[in-house]
BAKEMAR-72966 format. One line per 5 residues: number of its first residue (from 1); for each residue x, y, z of N, C-alpha, C. Coordinates in steps of 0.02 Angstrom, whole numbers. Each point is the difference from the previous one (the first is absolute). Example, Ala and Ser with C-alpha at 12.3 -4.5 7.8 and 13.67 -1.06 7.14 Angstrom:
2
1	660,-284,390,-45,59,0,45,60,0 ~ -18,53,-36,42,59,3,-39,55,37
This chain:
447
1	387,-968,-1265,-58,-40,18,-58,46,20 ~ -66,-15,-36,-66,39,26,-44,-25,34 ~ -60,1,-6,-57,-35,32,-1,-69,-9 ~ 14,-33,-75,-24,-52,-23,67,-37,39 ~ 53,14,11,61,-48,36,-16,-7,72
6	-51,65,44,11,0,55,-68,-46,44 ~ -34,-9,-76,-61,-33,12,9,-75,-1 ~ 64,-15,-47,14,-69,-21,62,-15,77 ~ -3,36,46,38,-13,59,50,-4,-14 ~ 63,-5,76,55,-11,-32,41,53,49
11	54,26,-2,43,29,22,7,44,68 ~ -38,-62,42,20,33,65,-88,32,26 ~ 11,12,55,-69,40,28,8,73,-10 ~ -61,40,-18,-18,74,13,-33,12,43 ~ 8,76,-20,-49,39,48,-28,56,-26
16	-49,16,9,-36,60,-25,-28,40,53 ~ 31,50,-9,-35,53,79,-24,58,-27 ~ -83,5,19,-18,50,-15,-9,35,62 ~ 18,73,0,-3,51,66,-51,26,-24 ~ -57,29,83,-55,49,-46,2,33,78
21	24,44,-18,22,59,33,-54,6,97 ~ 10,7,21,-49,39,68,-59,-55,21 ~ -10,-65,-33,-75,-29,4,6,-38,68 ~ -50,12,48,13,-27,39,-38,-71,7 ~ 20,-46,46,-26,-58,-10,-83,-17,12
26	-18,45,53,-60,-7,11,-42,30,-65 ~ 14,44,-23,-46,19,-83,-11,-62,-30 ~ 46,-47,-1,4,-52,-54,-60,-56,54 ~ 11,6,61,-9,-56,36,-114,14,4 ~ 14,71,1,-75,24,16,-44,14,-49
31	43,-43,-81,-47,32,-61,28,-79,-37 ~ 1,-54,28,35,-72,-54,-63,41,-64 ~ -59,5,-22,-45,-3,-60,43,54,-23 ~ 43,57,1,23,47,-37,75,-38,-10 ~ 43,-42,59,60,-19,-24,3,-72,-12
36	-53,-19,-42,5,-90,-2,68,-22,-7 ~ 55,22,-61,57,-47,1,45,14,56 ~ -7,51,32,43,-17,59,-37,-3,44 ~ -44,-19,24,-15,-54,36,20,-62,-26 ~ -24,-21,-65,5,-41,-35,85,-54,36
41	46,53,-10,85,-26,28,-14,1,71 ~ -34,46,24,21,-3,89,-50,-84,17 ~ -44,8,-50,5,-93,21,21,-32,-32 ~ 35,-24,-55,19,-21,0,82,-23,-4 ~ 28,59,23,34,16,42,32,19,61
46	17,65,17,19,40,44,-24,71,-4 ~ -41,45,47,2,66,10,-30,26,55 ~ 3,39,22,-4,29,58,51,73,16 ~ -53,12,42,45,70,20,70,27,30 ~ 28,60,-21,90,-34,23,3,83,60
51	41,5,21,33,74,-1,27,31,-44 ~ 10,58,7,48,38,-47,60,19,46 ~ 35,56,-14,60,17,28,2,73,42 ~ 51,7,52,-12,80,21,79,41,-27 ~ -44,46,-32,-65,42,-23,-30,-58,-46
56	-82,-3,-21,-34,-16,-43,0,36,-59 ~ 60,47,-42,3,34,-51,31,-38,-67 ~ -40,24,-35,17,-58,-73,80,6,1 ~ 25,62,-24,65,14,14,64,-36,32 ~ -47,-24,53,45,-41,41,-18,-81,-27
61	-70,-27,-14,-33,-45,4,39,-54,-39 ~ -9,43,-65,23,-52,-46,62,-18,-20 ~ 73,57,30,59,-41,21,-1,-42,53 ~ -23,5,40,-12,-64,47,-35,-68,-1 ~ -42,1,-26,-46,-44,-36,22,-32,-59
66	48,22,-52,42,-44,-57,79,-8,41 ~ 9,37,57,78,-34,27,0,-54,43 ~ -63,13,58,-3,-34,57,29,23,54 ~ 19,47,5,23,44,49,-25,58,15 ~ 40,14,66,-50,69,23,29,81,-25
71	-3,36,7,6,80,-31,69,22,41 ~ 16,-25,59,70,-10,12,79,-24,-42 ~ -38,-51,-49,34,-62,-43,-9,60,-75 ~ -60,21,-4,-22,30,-79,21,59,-3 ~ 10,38,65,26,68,-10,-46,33,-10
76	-70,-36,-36,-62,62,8,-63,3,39 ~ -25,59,24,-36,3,59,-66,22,-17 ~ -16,39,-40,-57,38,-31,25,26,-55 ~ -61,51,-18,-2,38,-73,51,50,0 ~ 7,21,59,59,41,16,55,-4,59
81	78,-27,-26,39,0,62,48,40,2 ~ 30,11,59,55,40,6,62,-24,-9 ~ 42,59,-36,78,-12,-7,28,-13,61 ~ 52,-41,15,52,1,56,33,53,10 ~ -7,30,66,35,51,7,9,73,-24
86	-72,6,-25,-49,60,-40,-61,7,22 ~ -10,47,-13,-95,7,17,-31,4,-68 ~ 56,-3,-69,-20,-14,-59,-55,-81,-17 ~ -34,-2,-37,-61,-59,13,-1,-15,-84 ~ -17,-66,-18,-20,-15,-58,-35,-45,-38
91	-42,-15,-48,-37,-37,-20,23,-59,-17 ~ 25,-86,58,26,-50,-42,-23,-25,-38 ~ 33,-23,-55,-8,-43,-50,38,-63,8 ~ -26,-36,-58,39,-73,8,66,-7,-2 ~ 41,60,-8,81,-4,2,3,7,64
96	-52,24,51,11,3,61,-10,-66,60 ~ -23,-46,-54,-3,-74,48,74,-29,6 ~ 4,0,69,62,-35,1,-1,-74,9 ~ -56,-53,14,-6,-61,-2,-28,-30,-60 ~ 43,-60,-8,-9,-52,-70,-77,14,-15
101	-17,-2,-63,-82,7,-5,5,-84,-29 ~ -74,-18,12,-30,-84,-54,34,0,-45 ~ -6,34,-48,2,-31,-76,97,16,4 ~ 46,34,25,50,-23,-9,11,-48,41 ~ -7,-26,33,6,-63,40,-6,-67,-56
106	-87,1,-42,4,-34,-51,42,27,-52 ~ 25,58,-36,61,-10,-35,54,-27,27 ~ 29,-4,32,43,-28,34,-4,-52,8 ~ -37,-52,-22,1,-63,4,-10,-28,-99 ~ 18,59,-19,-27,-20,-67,-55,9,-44
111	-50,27,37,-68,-25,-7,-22,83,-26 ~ -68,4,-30,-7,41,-43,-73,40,63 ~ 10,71,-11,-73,40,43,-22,56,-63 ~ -53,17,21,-52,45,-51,-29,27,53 ~ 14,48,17,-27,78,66,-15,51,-31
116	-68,-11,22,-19,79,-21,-38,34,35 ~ -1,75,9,-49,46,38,28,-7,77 ~ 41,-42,21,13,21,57,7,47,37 ~ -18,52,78,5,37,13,83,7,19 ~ 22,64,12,89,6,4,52,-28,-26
121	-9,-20,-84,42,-53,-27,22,61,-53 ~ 3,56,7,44,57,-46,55,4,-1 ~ 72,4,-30,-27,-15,-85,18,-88,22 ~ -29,12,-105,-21,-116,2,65,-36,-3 ~ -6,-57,54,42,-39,13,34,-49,-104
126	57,16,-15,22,-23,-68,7,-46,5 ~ 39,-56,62,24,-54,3,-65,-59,-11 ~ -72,25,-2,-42,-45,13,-27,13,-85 ~ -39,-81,-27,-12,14,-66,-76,45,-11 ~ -17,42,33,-54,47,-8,-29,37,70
131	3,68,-8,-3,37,83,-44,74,-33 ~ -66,2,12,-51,53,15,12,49,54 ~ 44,32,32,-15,29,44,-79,40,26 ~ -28,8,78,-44,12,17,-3,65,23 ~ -57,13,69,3,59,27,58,31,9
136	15,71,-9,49,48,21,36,9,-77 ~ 13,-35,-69,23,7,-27,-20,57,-40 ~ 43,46,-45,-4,60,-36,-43,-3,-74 ~ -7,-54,-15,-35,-15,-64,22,-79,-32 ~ -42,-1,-37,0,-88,-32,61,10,-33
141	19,48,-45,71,5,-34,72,-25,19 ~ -29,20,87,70,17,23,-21,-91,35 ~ -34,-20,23,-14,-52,34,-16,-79,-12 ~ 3,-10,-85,-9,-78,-18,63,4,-12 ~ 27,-55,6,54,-87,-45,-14,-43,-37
146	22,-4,-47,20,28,-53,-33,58,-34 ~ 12,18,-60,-52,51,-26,-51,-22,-33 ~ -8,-92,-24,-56,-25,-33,-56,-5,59 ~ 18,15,71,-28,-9,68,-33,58,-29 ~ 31,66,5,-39,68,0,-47,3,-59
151	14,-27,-65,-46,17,-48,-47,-50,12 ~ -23,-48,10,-33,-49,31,-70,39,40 ~ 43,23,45,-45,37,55,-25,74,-7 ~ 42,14,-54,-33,66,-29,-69,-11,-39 ~ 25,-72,-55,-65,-23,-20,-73,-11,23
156	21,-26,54,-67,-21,53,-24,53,23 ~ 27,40,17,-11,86,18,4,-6,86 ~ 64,-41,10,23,-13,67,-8,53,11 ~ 0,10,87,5,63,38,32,-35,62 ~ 61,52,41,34,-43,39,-56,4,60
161	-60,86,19,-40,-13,47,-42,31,-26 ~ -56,-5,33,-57,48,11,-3,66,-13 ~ -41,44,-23,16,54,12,-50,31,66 ~ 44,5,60,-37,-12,70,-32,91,-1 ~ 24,41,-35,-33,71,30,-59,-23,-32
166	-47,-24,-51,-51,-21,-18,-42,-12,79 ~ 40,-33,23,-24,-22,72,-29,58,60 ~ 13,46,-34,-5,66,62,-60,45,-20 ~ -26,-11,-60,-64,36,-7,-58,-48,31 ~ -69,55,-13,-42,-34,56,-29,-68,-31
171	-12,-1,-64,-26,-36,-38,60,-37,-37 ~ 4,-60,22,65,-48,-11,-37,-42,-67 ~ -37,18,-28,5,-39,-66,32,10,-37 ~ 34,40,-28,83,10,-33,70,-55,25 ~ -12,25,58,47,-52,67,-23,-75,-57
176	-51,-36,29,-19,-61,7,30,-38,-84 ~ -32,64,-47,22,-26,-65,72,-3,-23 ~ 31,37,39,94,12,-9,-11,-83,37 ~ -14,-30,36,28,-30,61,-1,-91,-50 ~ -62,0,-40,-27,-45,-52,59,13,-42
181	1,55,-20,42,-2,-68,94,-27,21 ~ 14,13,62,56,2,7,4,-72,19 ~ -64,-40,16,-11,-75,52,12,-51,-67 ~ -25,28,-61,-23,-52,-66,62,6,-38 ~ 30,53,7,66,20,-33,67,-58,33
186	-2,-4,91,34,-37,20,8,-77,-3 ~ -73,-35,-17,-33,-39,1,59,-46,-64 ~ -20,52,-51,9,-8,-62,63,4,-14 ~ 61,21,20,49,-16,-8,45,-73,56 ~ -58,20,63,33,-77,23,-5,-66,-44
191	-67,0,-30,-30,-41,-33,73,-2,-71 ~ 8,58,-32,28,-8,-28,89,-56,-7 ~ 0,28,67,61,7,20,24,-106,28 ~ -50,9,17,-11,-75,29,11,-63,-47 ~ -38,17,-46,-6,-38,-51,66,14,-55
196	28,52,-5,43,5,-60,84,-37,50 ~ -7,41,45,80,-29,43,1,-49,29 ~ 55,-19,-19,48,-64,46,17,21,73 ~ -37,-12,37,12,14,53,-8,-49,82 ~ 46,12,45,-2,-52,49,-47,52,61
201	12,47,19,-24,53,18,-43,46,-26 ~ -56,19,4,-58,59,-20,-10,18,63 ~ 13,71,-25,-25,44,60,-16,83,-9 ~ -76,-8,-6,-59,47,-2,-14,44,60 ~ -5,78,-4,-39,23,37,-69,49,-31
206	-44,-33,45,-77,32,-30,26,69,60 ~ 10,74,-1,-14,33,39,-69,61,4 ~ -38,-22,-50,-59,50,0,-37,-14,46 ~ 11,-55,25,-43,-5,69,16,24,68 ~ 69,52,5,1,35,67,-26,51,-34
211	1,37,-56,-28,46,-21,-66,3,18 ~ -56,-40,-22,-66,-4,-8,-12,2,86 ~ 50,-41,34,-35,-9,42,14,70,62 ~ 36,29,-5,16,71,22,-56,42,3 ~ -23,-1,-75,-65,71,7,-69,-38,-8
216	-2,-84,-3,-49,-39,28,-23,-31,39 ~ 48,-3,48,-11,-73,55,-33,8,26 ~ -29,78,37,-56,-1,43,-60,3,-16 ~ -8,10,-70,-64,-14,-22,-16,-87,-3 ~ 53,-34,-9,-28,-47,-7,-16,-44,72
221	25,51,62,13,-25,69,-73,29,15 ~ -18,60,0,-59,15,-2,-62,17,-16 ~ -5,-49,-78,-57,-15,-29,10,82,-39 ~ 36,11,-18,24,78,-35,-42,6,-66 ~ 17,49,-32,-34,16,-59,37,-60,-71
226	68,0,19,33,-33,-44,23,-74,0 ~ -35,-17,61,-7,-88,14,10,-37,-90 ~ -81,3,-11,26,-40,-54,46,3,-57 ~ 16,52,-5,68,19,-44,53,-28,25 ~ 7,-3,77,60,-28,19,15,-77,-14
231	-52,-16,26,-13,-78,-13,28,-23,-84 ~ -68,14,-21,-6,-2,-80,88,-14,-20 ~ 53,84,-8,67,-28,2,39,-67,14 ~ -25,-18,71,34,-44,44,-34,-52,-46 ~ -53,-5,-36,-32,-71,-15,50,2,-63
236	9,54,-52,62,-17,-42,42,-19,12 ~ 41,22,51,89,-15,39,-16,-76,-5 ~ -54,-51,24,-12,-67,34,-14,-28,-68 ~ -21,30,-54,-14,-18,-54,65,-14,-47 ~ 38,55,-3,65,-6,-25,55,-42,26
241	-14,-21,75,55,-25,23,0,-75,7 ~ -95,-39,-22,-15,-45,-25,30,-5,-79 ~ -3,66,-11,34,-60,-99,58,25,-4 ~ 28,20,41,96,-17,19,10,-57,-4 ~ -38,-19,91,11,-64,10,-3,-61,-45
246	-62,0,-45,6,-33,-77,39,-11,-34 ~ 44,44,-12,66,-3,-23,41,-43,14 ~ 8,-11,67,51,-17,23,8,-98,13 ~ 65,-16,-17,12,-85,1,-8,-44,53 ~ -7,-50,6,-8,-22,50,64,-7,37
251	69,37,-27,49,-13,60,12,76,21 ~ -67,28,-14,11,93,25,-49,-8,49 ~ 22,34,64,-40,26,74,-1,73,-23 ~ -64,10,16,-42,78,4,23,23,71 ~ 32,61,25,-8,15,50,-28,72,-16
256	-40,20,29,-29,89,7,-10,16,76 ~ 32,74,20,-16,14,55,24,73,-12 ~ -42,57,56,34,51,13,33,18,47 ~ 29,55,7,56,47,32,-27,36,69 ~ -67,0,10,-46,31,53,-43,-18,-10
261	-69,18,74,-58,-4,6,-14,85,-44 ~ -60,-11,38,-28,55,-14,-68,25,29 ~ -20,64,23,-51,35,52,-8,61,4 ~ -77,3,-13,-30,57,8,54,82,19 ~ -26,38,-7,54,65,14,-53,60,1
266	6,9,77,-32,55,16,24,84,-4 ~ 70,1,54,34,57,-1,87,-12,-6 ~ 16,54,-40,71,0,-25,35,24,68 ~ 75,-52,16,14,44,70,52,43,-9 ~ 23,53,-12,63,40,-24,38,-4,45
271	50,-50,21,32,-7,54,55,54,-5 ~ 44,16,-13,37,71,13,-43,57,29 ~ -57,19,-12,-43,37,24,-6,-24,68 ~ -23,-43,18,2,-35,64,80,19,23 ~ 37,-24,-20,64,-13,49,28,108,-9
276	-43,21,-33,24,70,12,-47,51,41 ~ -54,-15,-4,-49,4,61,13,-33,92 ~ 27,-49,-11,14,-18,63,54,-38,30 ~ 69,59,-21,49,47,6,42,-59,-26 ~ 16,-51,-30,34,-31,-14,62,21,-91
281	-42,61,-39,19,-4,-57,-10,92,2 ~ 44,28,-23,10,79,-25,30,12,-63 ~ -2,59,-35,22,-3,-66,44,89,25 ~ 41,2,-67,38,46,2,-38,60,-23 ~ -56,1,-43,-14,80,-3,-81,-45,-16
286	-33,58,-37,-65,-46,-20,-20,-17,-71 ~ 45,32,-39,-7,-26,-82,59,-88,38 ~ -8,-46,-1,4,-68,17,-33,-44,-52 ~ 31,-55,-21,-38,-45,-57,29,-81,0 ~ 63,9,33,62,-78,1,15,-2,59
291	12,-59,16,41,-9,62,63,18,17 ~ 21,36,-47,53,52,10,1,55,28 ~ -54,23,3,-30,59,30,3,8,80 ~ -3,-59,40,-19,-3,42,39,43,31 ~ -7,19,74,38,41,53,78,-55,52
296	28,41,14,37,-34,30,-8,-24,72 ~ -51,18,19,-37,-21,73,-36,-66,-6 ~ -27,-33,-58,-41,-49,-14,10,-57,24 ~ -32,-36,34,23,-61,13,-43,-55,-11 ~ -47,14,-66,-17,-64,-32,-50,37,-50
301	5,-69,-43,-29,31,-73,-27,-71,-32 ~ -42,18,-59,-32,-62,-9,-3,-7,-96 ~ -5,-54,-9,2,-32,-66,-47,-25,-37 ~ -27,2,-42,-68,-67,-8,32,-57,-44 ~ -38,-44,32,-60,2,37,7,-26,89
306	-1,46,30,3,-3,66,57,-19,29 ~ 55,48,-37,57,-44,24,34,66,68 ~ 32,-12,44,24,58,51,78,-4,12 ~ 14,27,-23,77,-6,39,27,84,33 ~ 41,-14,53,17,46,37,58,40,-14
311	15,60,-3,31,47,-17,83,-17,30 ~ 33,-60,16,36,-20,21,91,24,-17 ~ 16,22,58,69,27,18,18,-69,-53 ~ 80,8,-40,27,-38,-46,9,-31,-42 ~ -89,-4,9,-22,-34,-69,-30,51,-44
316	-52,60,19,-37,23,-39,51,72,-3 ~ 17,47,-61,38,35,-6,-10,50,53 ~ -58,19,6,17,63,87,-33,-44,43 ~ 3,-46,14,-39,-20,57,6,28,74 ~ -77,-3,22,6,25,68,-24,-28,46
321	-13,-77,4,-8,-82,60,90,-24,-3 ~ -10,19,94,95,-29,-6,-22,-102,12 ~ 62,-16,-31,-20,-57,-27,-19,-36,87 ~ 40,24,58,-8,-33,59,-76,-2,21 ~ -32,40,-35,-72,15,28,-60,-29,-75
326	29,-30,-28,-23,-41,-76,-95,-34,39 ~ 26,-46,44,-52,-29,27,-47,-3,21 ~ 35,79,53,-70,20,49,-35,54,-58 ~ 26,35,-46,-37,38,-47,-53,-26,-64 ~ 33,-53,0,-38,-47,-42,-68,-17,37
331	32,-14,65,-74,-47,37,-64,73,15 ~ 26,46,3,-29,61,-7,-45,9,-47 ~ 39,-1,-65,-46,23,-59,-47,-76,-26 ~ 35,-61,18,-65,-42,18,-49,-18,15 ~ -1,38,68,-52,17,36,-45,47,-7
336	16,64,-33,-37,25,-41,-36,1,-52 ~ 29,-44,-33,-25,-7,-66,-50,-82,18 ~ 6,-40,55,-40,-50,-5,-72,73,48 ~ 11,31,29,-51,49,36,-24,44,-67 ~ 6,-1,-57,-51,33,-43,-34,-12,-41
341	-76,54,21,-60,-37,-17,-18,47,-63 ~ -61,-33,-40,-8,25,-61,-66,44,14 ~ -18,36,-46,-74,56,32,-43,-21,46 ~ -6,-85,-39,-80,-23,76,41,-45,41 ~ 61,11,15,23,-22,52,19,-87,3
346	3,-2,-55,54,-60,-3,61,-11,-4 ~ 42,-30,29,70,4,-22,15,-11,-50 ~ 38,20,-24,39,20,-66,44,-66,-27 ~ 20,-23,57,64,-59,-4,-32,-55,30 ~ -4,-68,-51,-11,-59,21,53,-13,42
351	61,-5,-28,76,-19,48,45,64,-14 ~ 52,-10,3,64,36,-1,66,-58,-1 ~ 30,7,-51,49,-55,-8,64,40,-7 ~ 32,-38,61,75,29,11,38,-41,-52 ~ 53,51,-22,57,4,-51,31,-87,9
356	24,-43,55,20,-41,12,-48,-53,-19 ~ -76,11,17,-32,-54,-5,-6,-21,-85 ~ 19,70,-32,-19,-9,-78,50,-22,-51 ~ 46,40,12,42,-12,-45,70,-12,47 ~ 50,-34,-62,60,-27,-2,33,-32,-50
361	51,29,2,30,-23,-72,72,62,8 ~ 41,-20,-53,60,36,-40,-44,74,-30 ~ -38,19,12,-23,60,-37,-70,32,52 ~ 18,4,70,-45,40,41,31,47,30 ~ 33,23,-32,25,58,25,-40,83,10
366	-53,-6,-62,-28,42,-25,-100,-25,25 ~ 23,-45,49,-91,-44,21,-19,67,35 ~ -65,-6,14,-53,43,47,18,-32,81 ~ -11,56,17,22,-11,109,-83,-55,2 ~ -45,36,-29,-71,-31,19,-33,17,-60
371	-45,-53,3,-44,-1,-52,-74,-23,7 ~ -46,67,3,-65,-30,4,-52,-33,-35 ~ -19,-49,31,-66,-28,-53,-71,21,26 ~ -23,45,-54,-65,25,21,-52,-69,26 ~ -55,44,21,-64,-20,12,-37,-1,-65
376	-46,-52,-3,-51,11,-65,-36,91,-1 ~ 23,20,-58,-32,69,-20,40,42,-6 ~ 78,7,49,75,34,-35,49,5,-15 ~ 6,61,-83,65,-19,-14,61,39,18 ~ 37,-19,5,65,30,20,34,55,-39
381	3,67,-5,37,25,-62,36,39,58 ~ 61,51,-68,55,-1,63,20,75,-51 ~ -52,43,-31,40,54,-26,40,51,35 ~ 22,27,-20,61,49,42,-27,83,-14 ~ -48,7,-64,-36,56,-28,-46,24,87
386	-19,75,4,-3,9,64,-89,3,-28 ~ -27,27,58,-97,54,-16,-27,-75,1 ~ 19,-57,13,-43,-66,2,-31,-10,66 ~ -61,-27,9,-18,-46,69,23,-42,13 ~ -4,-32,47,8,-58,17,-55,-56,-19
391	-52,-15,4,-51,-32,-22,-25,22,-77 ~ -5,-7,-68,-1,12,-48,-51,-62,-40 ~ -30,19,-67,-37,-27,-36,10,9,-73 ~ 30,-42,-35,14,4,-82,-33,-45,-52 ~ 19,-33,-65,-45,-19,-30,-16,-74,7
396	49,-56,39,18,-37,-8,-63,-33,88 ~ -24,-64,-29,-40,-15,60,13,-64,41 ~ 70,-30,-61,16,-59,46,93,-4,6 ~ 9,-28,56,83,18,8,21,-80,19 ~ 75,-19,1,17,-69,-2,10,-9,84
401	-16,-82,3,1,-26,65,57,-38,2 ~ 47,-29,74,35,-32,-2,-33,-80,13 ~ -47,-32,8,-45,-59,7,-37,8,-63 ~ 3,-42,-8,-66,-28,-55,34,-6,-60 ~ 52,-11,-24,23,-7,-63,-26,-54,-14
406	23,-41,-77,-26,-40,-22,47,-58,-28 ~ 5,-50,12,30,-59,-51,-26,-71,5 ~ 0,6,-91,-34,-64,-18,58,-55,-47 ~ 20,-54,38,35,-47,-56,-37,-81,-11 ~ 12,-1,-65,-33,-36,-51,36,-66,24
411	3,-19,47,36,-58,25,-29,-56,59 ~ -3,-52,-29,-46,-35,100,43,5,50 ~ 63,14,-19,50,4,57,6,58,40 ~ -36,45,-43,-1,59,53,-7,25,43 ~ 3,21,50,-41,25,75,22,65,13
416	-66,14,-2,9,91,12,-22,21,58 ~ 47,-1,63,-2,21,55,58,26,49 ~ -27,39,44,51,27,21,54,38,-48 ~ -41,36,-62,78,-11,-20,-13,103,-49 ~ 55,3,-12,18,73,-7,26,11,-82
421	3,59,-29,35,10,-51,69,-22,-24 ~ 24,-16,50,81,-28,-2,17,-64,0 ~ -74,-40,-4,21,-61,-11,-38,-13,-93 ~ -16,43,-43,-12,-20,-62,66,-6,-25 ~ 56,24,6,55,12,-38,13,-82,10
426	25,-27,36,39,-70,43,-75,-58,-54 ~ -65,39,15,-34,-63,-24,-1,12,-67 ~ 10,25,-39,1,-11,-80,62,-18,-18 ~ 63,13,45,49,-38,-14,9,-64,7 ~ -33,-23,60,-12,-76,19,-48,-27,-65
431	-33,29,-6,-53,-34,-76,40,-7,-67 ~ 46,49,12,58,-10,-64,55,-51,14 ~ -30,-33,62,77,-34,8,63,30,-18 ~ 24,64,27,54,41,14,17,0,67 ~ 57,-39,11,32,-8,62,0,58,45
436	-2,32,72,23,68,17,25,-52,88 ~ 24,68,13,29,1,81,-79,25,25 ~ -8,-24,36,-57,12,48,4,52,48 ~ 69,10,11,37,65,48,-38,58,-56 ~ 14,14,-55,10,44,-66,-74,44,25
441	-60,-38,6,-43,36,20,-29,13,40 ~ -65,51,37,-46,11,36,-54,-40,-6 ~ -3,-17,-45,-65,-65,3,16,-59,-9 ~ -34,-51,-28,-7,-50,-9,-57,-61,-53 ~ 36,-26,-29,-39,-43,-52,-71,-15,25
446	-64,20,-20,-69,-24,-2,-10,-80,-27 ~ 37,-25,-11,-19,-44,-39,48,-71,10
């Protein structure tokens, strides 16, 4: 069945979810003439601004955000986590989600999904009748289902991202045109994709927009050189995601939302530098580069994005916090780290979120003791390479927020409040009329 069956109604309700990576709600809310169709759904629908998750890292985002659970439940925490019981560290991928994702949930009931571009979905899920893998993957070769998927998208002159070092010269018009070419390319195979498959589930991610908005946001925050370029993009994204919506039947709900806010970025914070400056972190000689390196005196070390955990007797292979003293050392390096300020003397840390308040699940074994959420202007990095500052400046001018995300559903039943990344999973299942345990998740049906 294609367009012309799904138009003539019939077999149950859909859903179509388009993700667009980093947009935060207020962009959409402070420019309706650049995002008419979504505004267009947030009235006549549902949308409004959500939270994201701690950490706010895509990495983490978007297994949580297609499971409904937290990074306790998913097993992943950021771009980079640590082995159990190693100081060995590694890049997860989607073999590394340990909670049910959407679209097997809808296989599992029978029902047919078409995913593509998702971030951490390496390698592509077979059981589902078509899977694009997204960010982190090694190449399109290795990353569509089936192979008429890959030649398809070779055709279009898919690209799974951006090419972001474009982003680091001074003059980002190279940047801007990769960012078009990779936006019209995506566009164009959803479009494709929409219309040719039988599908009960669609599920799209636009991610050129954490890209763009990385080495743009503050221009467009402060009347920058590259404002209207930024825009201009964003008026395509609203353009494209109006003749999606076209597409789609009257027993298909549009939902689009992202994975984070997003804000300005002043100074990079090299937290290991910090925690080795003020005596919390030592290394074994000075050629140092991994967290393997570290010294056996250490008693805390850090992750990005802003993640801290303590050098802990039994858990961490040399640890040196005896576990009886876990608490008061923690409340220590808490306290420090909510006491540091950035060059003009702002603090560094909006909050500090303890390990308990965040996560839980069958798979926190490997969580952060604490995890900070900056202040508007820094980002968290956590290299282990030595000769760094602490306060730092690179190419990138906007970094992700945990407030301000975005979701819009195409539904009058919707209400978008109070409500977090962990409840999209529960509400597109409820729109599919797919039964679940209500225990099963962290959120809860919108709708």
């Amino acid at each position: 069945m294609g367009l012309f069956d799904r138009l003539r109604g019939g077999d149950g309700p859909r859903v179509a979810f388009f993700g667009i990576d980093g947009v935060p709600y207020s962009l959409v809310a402070d420019n309706e003439e650049t995002f008419e169709n979504l505004t267009a759904i947030a009235e006549n629908g549902g949308g409004g601004a959500i939270d994201s998750i701690v950490p706010p890292e895509s990495s983490a985002c978007w297994p949580a955000l297609t499971t409904g659970v937290n990074p306790g439940e998913t097993g992943v925490y950021g771009f980079q986590d640590r082995e159990v019981d190693s100081y060995d560290t590694y890049v997860p991928m989607g073999q590394d989600v340990q909670a049910k994702r959407l679209w097997t949930r809808v296989n599992d009931t029978g029902r047919e999904a078409t995913v593509l571009n998702v971030p951490v979905t390496f390698p592509p899920n077979r059981d589902i009748q078509r899977n694009a893998s997204g960010f982190l993957s090694p190449g399109l070769k290795k990353a569509a289902y089936p192979d008429e998927l890959r030649e398809t998208l070779e055709d279009l002159d898919y690209k799974i991202d951006v090419n972001a070092k474009l982003g680091h010269k001074e003059d980002k018009s190279a940047f801007i045109e990769d960012a078009h070419r990779t936006l019209d390319a995506r566009f164009e195979a959803f479009k494709h994709y929409i219309e040719q498959d039988d599908w009960h589930l669609f599920f799209g991610v636009f991610m050129t927009t954490d890209r763009v908005n990385h080495f743009l946001y503050k221009d467009y925050v402060t009347d920058g050189e590259y404002k209207e370029e930024f825009l201009e993009f964003y008026a395509k994204l609203d353009q494209y995601l109006g003749e999606l919506r076209s597409l789609l039947s009257e027993e298909t709900t549009m939902v689009v939302a992202s994975d984070h806010g997003f804000m300005q970025l002043d100074h990079e914070v090299n937290c290991n530098v910090w925690l080795e400056e003020n005596g919390w972190l030592s290394f074994d000689d000075d050629d140092h580069n991994s967290l393997s390196d570290i010294a056996d005196d250490t008693r805390a070390y850090s992750l990005i994005p802003g993640r801290f955990y303590l050098n802990l007797k039994g858990r961490e292979p040399n640890g040196t916090v005896p576990q009886d003293e876990y608490e008061s050392v923690r409340s220590e390096l808490k306290a420090d780290l909510e006491a540091m300020e950035g060059p003009d003397g702002k603090p560094v840390a909006d909050r500090v979120v303890t390990k308990e308040d965040a996560f839980r699940g069958d798979h926190d074994d490997i969580a952060p003791d604490l995890v900070v959420i900056p202040n508007t202007g820094f980002d968290l990095k956590s290299t282990f390479k030595g000769g760094e500052k602490v306060f730092t400046t690179g190419p990138r001018n906007g970094m992700h927020s945990f407030e301000d995300a975005c979701l819009f559903v195409d539904d009058k039943q919707a209400t978008i409040k109070n409500a977090d990344l962990y409840d999209i999973t529960p509400t597109i299942l409820k729109l599919l009329d797919i039964e679940t345990d209500r225990n099963e998740f962290d959120g809860a049906s919108l709708v």
